[in-house]
N, C-alpha and C positions, 0 to 999 in steps of 0.2 A: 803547490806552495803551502797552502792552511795543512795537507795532508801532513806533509814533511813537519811543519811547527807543532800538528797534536803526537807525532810521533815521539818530536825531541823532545817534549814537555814528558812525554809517561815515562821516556828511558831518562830523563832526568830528575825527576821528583819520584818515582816509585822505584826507582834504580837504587836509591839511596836506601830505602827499605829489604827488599827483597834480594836474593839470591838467583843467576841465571839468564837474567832479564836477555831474550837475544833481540838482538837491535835491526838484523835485518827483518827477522820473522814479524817481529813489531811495526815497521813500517809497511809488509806487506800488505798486513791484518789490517790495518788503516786505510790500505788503500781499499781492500774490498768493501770496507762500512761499518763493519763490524769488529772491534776488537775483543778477544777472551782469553783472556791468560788464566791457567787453572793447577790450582796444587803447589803454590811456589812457598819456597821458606823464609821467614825474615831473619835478617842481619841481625849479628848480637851488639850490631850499632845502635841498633832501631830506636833506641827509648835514649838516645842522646843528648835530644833535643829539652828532652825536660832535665837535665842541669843536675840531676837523682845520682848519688851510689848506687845504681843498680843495673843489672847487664840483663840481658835477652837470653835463658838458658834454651828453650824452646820455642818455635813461634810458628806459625801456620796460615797462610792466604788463599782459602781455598777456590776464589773466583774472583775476578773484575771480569765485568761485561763493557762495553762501550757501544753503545748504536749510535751511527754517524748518519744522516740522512741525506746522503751527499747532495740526492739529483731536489731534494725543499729546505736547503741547507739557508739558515736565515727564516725560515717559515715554519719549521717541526722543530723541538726539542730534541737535544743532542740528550740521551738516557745513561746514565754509568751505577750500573747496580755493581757494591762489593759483600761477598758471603763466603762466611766463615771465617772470620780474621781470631784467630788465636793465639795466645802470648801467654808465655810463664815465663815470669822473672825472678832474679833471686837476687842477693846484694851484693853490691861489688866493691866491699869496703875496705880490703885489705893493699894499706898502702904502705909499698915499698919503697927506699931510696932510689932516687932518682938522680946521675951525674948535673950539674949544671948543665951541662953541655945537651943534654938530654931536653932538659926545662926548655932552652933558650929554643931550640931545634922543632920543639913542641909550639915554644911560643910563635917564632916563625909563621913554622905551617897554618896555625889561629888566623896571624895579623892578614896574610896573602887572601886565607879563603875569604875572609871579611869584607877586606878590601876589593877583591871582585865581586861579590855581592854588592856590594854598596856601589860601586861601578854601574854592574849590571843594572841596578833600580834606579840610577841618573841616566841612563842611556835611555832604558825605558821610560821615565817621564818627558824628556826631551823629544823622544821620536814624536817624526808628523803622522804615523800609525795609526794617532788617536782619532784624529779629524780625517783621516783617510777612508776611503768605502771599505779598505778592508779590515781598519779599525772599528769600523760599526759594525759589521759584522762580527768581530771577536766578539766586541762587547752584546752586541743582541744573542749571542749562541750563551754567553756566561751568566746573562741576566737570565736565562730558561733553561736555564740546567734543570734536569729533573734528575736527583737521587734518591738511592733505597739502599739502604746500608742494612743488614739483617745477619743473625747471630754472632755477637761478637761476645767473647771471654777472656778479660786479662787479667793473669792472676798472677800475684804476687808472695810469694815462700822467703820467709825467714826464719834462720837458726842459729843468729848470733846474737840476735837484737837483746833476747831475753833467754839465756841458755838456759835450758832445760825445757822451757816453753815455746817451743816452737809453734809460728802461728801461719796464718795466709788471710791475705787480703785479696777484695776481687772486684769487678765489676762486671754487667752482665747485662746483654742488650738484645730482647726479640728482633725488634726492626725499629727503623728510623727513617724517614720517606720528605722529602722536600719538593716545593712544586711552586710554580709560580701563578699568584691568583689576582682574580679582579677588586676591585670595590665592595662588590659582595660575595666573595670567598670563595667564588667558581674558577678552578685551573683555566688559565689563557695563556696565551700567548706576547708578548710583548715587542712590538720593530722597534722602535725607535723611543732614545735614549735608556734602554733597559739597565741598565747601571745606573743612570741618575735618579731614577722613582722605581725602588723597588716594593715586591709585596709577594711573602713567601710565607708559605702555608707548609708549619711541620707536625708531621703527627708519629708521636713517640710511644712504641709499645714495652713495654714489663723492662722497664732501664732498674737493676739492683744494685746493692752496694752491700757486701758481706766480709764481715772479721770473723776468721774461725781460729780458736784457739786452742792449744794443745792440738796439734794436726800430726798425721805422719803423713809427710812429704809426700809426695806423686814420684813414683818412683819406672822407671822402662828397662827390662833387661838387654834390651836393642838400643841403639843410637835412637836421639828419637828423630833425623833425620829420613830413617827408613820406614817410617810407619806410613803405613795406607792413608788414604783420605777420611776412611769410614774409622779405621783407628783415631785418629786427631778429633773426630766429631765425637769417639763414645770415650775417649778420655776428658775433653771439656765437659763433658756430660755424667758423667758418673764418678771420676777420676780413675785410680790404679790398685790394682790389689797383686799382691805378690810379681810385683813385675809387669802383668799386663794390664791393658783396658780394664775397665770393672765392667759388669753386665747390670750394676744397678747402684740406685745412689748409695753409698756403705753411710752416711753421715749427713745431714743436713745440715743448709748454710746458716749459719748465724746473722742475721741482716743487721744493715745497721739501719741501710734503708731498705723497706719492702719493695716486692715489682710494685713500679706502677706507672700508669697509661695517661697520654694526654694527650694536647698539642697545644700548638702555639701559631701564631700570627705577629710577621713581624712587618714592617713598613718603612721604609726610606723616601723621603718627599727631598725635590729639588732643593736647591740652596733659597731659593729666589722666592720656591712657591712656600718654603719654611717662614721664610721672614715676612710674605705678605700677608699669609692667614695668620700670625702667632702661635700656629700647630707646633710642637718638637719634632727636631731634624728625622730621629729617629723614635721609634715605636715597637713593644714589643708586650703582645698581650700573651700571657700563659695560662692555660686551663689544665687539673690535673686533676687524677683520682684522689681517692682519698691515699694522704704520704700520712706513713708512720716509719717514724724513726725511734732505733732504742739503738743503746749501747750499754754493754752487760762492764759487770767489775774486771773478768777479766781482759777484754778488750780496751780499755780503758787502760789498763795498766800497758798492755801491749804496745798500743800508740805513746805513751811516754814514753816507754824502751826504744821506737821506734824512732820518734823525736832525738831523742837522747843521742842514739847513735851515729843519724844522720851528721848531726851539727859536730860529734867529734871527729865524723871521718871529714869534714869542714874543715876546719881546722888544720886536722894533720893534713891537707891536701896541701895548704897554703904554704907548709915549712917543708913540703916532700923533697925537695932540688938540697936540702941542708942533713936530711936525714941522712945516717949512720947505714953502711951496708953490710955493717958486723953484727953483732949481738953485744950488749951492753956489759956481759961478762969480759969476753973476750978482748973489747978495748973501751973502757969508760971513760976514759980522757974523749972522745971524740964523742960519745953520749953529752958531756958536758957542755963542748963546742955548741953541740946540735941545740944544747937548752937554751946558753947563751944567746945564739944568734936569734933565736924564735922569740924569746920574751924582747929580744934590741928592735926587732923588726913592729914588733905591737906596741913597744912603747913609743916609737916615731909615729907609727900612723894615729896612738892616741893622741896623742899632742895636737894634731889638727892645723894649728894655724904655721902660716909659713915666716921668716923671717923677711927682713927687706932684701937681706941678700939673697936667699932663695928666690925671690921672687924677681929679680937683675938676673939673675943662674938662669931661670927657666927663661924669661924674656930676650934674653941672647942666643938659649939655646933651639927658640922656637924659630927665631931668625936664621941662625943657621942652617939645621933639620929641614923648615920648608923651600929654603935658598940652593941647597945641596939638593933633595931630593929632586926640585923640582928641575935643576941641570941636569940631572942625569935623566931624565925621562925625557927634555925637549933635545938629550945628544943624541936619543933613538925615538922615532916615533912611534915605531912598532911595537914598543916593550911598553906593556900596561902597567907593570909592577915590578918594583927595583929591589931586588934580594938576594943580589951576589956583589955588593958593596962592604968594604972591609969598614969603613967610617959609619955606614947606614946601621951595622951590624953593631958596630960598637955603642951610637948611639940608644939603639932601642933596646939594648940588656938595661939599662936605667930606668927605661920609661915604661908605661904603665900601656897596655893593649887601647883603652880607649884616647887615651892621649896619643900613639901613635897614628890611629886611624883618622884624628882629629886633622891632625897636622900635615900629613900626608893628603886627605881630601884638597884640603885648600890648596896645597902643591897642586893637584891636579888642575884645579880651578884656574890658578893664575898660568898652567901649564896653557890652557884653555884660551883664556883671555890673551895670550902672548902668539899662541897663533892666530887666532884668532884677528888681528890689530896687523898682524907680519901680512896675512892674505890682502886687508884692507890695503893697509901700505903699496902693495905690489900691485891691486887692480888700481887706485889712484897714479900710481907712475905709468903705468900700461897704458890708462886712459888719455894722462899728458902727454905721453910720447907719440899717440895716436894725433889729439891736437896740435901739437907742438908742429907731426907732419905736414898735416892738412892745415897749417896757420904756416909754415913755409912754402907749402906747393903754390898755395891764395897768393903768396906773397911774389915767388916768382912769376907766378900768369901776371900780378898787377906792372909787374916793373916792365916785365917786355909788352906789355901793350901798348905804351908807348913807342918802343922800335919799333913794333908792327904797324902802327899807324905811320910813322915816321917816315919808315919805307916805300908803306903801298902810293903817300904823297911825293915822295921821289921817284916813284915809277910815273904816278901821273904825270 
């Protein structure tokens, strides 16, 4: 069972990164104790999640380890060392017109993944999982995690930000090792409530932070799909010269921050044991080398171009579904529309405050939206989330992704509560018609007892 849950957990969280991931192979690997996945490529999703114009041109994972210790499982530390995680990104600013239909269809697929997540994380705090033995166990394996994360390089190329000046941004990390310690700083072990009082000892080797400016790009005459392992390692390492690997650094980084070394100590105390001493909840002491930071003139300028760009590809993101699929020669009457409706849209949301009728509009509409949604979900019980409604649909092109998700939770809720109250109902009748029985069967034993005596005195 735990097998089958560390398996869904890596084909679901590192699935979402990487490229290949096989799902049988991965559960088998789990069961022997040991997982290793080696050489895989990341998704040009990968950098998603930070909310950036910018895509994933290259990427590289060259190891996850996992030691599982099945047969002192709850006794030994579960190990996951990852090495060689490599990234080159570039910008992904150039935005195109987008059909309505397109937006809405995008928005959609948003509100659903959300909504199952948010799902998913109320299911998860309601399970009895937590108070269960084999919830203490999750939780004692996640409080003594031991990690070691060790060479990582993500670098970032831009050539539109500041044309002509093309730069690269990066970050750079020898290793990073986490462990679970005592009171006095010695690696242990922890049973019981290892979540609730924690105490994690990190120690951080040569972490950089470099802006090089005026760069020539890193460039591969091959896919960089097809590069070796040992390729990926002496391109993060040198970079590229005419097409291939280099065989040594051609240019040194520019820091902004130098390597440097440290660690840290971090601490989590009970709720209970926080309030009774007046300690803070949580605790985090850092020790580092000596940090030297600079930032030269023309890096400085770079990150304003950089800044600069970002917040206009912002912008044109927000009016892409209005945007024109022509060129502004070709038809500028619809250029015009496009401006129009962009400056109409800013000046509503500048305005801020709602009217009174706006505010009856949305109060009617909330009533509706959670009244509707939530019939359609108690006509099926099996359907977690309602997305092929012609009314549900038309509603939510008006409404805003978080106001949707708002409104739709509480559906769930009172979805919740309404079964919830129908179960009670049905064991309460079940219960009376049980009594109800056994207060008529009492009732006939009492009445013929009287015949019975009645009788057996006319026999006498």
């Amino acid at each position: 069972m735990l097998e089958d849950q560390v398996a869904y957990l890596l084909q679901k969280y590192l699935g979402n990164y990487v490229r290949g991931l096989n799902k049988e192979a991965l559960k088998i690997s789990v069961w022997q104790g040991d997982v290793e996945l080696t050489n895989m490529q990341l998704k040009p999703e990968a950098l998603n999640a930070l909310k950036l114009p910018v895509r994933v041109k290259a990427g590289f994972l060259g190891s996850v380890k996992i030691k599982v210790p099945w047969s002192r499982l709850g006794q030994d530390p579960v190990l996951v060392y990852l090495d060689r995680i490599f990234l080159l990104a570039e910008p992904a600013t150039q935005v195109e017109g987008f059909s309505e239909d397109s937006v809405q269809d995008a928005k959609k697929n948003r509100v659903r993944e959300m909504e199952m997540k948010l799902l998913e994380r109320a299911q998860e705090l309601k399970s009895e999982m937590n108070t269960s033995w084999l919830g203490s166990l999750i939780n004692t394996i996640i409080g003594n995690l031991k990690l070691s994360v060790s060479n990582i390089h993500i670098r970032y190329e831009d050539l539109e930000s500041n044309t002509g000046h093309p730069f690269a941004a990066g970050v750079t990390l020898e290793k990073l090792s986490a462990v679970t310690v005592d009171d006095n700083g010695k690696e242990t072990f922890v049973t019981g409530g290892a979540l609730d009082r924690v105490q994690k000892s990190v120690v951080l080797d040569r972490l950089a932070l470099y802006l090089d400016s005026d760069i020539t790009p890193w460039h591969m005459d091959k896919p960089w799909e097809d590069l070796l392992p040992s390729e990926w390692v002496q391109v993060f390492r040198f970079g590229t010269k005419e097409g291939k690997p280099a065989d040594c650094l051609l240019k040194s980084h520019t820091y902004i921050l130098q390597p440097v070394t440290g660690n840290a100590k971090y601490s989590k105390l009970q709720s209970n044991e926080s309030i009774n001493s007046g300690q803070p909840l949580q605790k985090a002491a850092v020790n580092l080398d000596d940090v030297t930071l600079c930032l030269s003139r023309n890096g400085y300028r770079d990150i304003l171009k950089l800044a600069d760009n970002f917040a206009a590809f912002n912008q044109r993101l927000k009016y892409a579904h209005y945007r024109p699929l022509v060129s502004v020669k070709s038809d500028p009457s619809s250029w015009w529309k496009y401006a129009f409706k962009a400056v109409s849209d800013q000046m509503k949301k500048a305005s801020g405050r709602l009217s009174w009728e706006q505010v009856l509009r949305y109060a009617s509409l909330r009533k509706r939206y959670i009244s509707l949604y939530a019939s359609l979900l108690k006509s099926d019980i099996s359907r977690v989330v309602v997305d092929d409604n012609e009314e549900i649909e038309e509603l939510d092109r008006g409404l805003d992704i978080d106001l949707i998700l708002q409104w739709r939770m509480l559906a769930h809720k009172f979805v919740e509560k309404s079964i919830e109250s129908d179960n009670n109902l049905k064991k309460q009748k079940t219960t009376k018609s049980w009594w109800s029985f056994g207060w008529n069967n009492q009732s006939l034993e009492d009445e013929s007892e009287p015949f019975i005596s009645a009788t057996k005195t006319g026999n006498n």
